[in-house]
C-alpha positions as CSV (number, residue, x, y, z in Angstrom):
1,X,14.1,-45.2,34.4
2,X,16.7,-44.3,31.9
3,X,15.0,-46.4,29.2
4,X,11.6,-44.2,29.9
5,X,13.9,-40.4,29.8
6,X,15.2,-42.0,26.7
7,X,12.1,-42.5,24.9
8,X,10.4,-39.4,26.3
9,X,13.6,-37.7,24.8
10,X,12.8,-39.2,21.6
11,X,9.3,-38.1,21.1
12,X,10.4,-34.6,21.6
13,X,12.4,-34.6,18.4
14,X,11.1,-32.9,15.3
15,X,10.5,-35.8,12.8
16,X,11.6,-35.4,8.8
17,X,8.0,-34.6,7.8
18,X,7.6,-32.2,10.9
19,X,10.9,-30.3,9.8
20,X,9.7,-30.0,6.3
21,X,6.7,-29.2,6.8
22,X,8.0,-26.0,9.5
23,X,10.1,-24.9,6.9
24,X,7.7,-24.7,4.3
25,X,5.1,-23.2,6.4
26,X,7.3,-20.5,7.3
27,X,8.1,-19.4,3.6
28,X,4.6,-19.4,2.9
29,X,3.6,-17.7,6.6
30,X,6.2,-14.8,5.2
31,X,4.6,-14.4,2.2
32,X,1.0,-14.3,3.4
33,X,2.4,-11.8,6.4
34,X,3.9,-9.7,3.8
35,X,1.0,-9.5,1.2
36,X,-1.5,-8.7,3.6
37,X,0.5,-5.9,5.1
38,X,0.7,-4.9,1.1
39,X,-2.7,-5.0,0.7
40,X,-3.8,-3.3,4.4
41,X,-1.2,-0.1,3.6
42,X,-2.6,0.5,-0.4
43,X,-6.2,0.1,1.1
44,X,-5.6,2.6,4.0
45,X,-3.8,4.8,1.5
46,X,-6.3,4.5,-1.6
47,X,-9.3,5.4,1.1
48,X,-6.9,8.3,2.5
49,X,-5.9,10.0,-0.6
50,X,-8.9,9.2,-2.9
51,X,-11.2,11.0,0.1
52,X,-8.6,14.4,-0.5
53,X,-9.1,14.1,-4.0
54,X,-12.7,13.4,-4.4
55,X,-12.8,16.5,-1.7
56,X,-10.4,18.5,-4.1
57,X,-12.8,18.1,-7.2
58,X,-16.4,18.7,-5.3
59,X,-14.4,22.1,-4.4
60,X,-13.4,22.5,-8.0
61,X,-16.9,22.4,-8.8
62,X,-17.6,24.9,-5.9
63,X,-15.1,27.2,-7.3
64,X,-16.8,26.8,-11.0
65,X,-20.2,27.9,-9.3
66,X,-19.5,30.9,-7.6
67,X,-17.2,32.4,-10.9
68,X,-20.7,31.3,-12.6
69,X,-22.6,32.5,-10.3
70,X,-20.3,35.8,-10.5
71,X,-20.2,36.6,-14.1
72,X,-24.3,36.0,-14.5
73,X,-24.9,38.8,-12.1
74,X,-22.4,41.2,-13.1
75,X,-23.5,40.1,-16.9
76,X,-27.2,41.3,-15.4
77,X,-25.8,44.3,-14.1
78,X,-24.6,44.9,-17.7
79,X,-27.4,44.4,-19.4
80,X,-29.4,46.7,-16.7
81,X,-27.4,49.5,-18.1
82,X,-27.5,49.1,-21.3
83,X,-31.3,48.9,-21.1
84,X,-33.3,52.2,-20.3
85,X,-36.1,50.4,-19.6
86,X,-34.8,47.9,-16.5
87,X,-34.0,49.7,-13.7
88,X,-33.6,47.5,-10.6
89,X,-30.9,45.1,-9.9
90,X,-31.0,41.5,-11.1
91,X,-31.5,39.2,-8.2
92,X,-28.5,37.2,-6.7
93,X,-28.5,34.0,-4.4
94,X,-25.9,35.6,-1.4
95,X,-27.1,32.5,0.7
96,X,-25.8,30.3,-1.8
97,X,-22.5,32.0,-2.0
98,X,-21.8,32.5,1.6
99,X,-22.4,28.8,1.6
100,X,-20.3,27.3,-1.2
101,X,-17.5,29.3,0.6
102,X,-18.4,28.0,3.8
103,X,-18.2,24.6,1.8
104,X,-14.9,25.4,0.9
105,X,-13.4,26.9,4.2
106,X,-15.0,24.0,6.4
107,X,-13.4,20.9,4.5
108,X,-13.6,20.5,1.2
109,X,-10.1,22.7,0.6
110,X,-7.2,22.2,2.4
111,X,-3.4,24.3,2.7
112,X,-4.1,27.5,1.3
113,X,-7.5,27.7,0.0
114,X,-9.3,28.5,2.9
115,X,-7.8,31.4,3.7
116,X,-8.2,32.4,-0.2
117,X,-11.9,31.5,0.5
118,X,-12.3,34.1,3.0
119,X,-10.5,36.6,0.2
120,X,-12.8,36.0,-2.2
121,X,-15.8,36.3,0.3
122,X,-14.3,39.9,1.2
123,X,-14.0,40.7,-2.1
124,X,-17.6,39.7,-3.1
125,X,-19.0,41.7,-0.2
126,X,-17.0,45.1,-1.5
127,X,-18.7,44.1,-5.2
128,X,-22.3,44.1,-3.4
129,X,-22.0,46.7,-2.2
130,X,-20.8,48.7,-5.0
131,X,-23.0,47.2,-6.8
132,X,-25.9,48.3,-4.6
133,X,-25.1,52.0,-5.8
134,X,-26.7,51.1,-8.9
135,X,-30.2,52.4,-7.9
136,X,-29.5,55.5,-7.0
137,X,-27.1,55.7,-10.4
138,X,-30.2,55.1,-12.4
139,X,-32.2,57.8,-11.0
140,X,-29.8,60.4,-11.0
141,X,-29.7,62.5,-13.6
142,X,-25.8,63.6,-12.8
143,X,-24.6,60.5,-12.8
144,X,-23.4,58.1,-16.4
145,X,-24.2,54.6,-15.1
146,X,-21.7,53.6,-17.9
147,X,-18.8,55.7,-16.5
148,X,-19.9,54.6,-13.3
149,X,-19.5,50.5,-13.8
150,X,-16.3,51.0,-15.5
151,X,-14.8,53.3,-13.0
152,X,-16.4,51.7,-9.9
153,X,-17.7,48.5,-10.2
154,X,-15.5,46.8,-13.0
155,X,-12.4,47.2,-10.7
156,X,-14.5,45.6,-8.2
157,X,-15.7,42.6,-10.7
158,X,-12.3,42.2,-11.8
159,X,-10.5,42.1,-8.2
160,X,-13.3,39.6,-7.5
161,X,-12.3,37.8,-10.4
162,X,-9.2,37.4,-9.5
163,X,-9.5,35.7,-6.2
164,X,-11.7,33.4,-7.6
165,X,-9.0,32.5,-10.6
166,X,-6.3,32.4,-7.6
167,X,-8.8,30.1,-5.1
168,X,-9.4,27.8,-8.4
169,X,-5.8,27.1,-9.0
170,X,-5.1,26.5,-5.6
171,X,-7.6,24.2,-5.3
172,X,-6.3,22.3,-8.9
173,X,-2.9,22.6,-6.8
174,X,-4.0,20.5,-4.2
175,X,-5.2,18.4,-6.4
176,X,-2.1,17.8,-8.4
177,X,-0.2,17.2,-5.0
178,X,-2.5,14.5,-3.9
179,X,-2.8,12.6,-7.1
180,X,1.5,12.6,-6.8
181,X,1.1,11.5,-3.3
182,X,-1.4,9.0,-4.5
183,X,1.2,7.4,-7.0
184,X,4.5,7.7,-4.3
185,X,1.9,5.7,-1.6
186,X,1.2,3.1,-4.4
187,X,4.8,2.5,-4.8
188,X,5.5,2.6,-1.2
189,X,2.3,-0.1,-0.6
190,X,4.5,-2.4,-3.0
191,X,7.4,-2.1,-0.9
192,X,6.5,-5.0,1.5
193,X,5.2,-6.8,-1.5
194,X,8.7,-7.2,-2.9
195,X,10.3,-7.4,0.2
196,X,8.0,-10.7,0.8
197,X,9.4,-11.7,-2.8
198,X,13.0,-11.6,-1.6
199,X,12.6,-12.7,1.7
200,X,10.5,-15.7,-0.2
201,X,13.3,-16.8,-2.6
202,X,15.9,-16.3,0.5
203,X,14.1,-18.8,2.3
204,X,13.7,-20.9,-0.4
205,X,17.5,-20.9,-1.4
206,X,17.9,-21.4,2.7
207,X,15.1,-24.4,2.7
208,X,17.0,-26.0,-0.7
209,X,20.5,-25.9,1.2
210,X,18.8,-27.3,4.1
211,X,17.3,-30.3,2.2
212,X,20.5,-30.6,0.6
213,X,22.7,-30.5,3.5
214,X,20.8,-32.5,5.6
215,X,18.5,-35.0,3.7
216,X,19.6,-35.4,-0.3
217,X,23.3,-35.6,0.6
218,X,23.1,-38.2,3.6
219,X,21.0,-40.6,1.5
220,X,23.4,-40.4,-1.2
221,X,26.2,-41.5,1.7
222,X,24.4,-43.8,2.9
223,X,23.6,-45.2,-0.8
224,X,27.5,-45.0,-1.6
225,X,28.1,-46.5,1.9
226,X,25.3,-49.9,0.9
227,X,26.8,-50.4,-2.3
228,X,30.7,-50.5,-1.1
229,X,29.6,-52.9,1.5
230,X,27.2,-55.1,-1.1
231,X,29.9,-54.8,-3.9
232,X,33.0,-55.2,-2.2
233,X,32.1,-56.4,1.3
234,X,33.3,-52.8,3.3
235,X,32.4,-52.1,6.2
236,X,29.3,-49.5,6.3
237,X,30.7,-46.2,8.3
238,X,28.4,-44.1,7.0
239,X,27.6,-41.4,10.2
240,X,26.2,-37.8,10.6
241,X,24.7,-35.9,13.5
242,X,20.4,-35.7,13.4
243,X,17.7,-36.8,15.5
244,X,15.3,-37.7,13.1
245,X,13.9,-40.6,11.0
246,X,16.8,-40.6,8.9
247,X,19.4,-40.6,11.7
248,X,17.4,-43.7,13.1
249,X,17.3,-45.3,9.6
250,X,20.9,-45.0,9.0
251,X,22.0,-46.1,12.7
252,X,19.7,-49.3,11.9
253,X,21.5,-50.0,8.9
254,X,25.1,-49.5,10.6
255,X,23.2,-52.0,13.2
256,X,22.3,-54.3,10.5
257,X,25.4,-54.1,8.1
258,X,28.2,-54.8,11.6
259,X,26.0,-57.8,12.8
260,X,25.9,-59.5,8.8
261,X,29.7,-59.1,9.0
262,X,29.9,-60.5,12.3
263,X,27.6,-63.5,11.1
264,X,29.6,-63.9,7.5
265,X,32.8,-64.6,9.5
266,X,31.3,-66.4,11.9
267,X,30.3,-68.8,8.8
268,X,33.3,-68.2,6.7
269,X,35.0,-69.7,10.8
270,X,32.7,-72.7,10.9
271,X,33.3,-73.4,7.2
272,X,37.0,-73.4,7.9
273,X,36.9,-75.9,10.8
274,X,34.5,-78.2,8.9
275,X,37.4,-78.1,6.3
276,X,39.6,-78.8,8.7
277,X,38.1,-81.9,10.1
């Protein structure tokens, strides 16, 4: 019965190759666990920040449009008065402009600029309708349409102006904070990446002072221990703790080593009798 707990005992123990092996695998299961968290975190972060940029330039863009879109009328409303012979307004896309602002209040902007969108749209609507006075300016005959744009519609233009200039550099502001939150993620994503680096060698160093202490320097006692009992007949005394191959190996040879000493002077004992008779 003890014989069978003995040898179920025994087939419990890690072997050398097992212990190896688990050490090993663990380094390299650290380092795979760490670069995939390295990868997963820059990937989320990329997607996140590069979807706030790509939604900060499309609004850039919008922004562009509507100062075009602006300065084409106004530079129609211009050329209205300066020519006697137009007299109605020059047509302008109001869908399109409620719409880019729309654009830019449901998504596209974020922080400031959508409140600056809904400036801008209350500043356009106080330049249409200004601007709508221009009819009845060109058939008066009381009335300078020059005198009237620069004293009633050019402070409108240019307050119009204005929130536009102020919504576009918001917008460039967001920008410029993503694209530095972009570089601080990247250098945060990299964090595990070293971290798996350093853990890595740790266990390496750990793993080499294992092998060390428990494999290289045993055989090299046990080597000493063989040659001292080879060369000048000492007794092999050689022990360590372990419950491996090696352990088994070097218990044999202590085995193997007391029974030749026992047989040489039991030989050296019958020699001396022979002798003796």
């Amino acid at each position: 019965m003890s014989s069978d707990n003995a040898s179920n005992a025994k087939g419990r123990k890690l072997s050398m190759r097992m212990k190896l092996i688990l050490s090993l695998n663990a380094v390299v299961a650290v380092l795979l666990i760490s670069c995939v968290i390295s990868v997963l975190q820059y990937r989320n972060m990329r997607n996140y920040v590069s979807g706030l940029i790509a939604d900060n330039i499309e609004a850039l863009n919008v922004a562009q449009q509507l100062v075009e879109q602006t300065d084409a009328y106004n530079l129609g409303i211009l050329t209205v008065i300066g020519d006697e012979g137009l007299n109605t307004l020059p047509d302008f896309d109001q869908n399109g402009f409620s719409t880019r602002c729309a654009r830019l209040r449901a998504g596209l902007a974020t922080g400031s600029v959508g409140p600056m969108a809904d400036s801008v749209v209350a500043a356009q609507y106080s330049y249409m309708q200004t601007s709508y006075e221009l009819n009845e300016v060109l058939l008066s005959d009381f009335i300078d349409s020059r005198a009237w744009y620069f004293e009633s519609l050019q402070p409108q233009y240019k307050s119009l102006h204005k929130h536009l200039e102020n919504l576009s550099l918001a917008i460039y502001n967001d920008l410029r904070k993503n694209s530095a939150t972009f570089d601080r993620g990247f250098y945060r994503s990299i964090i595990p990446g070293i971290v798996a680096i350093g853990v890595g060698m740790l266990l390496v160093f750990m793993l080499l002072f294992f092998i060390l202490a428990y494999y290289v320097n045993p055989i090299y006692n046990m080597l000493e221990g063989l040659n001292n009992y080879r060369s000048y007949n000492r007794k092999y005394a050689n022990e360590f703790d372990g419950d491996d191959q090696l352990a088994e190996l070097n218990s044999g040879i202590l085995e193997l080593t007391a029974e030749n000493q026992q047989l040489r002077k039991r030989i050296l004992g019958l020699k001396s009798r022979e002798q003796q008779l």
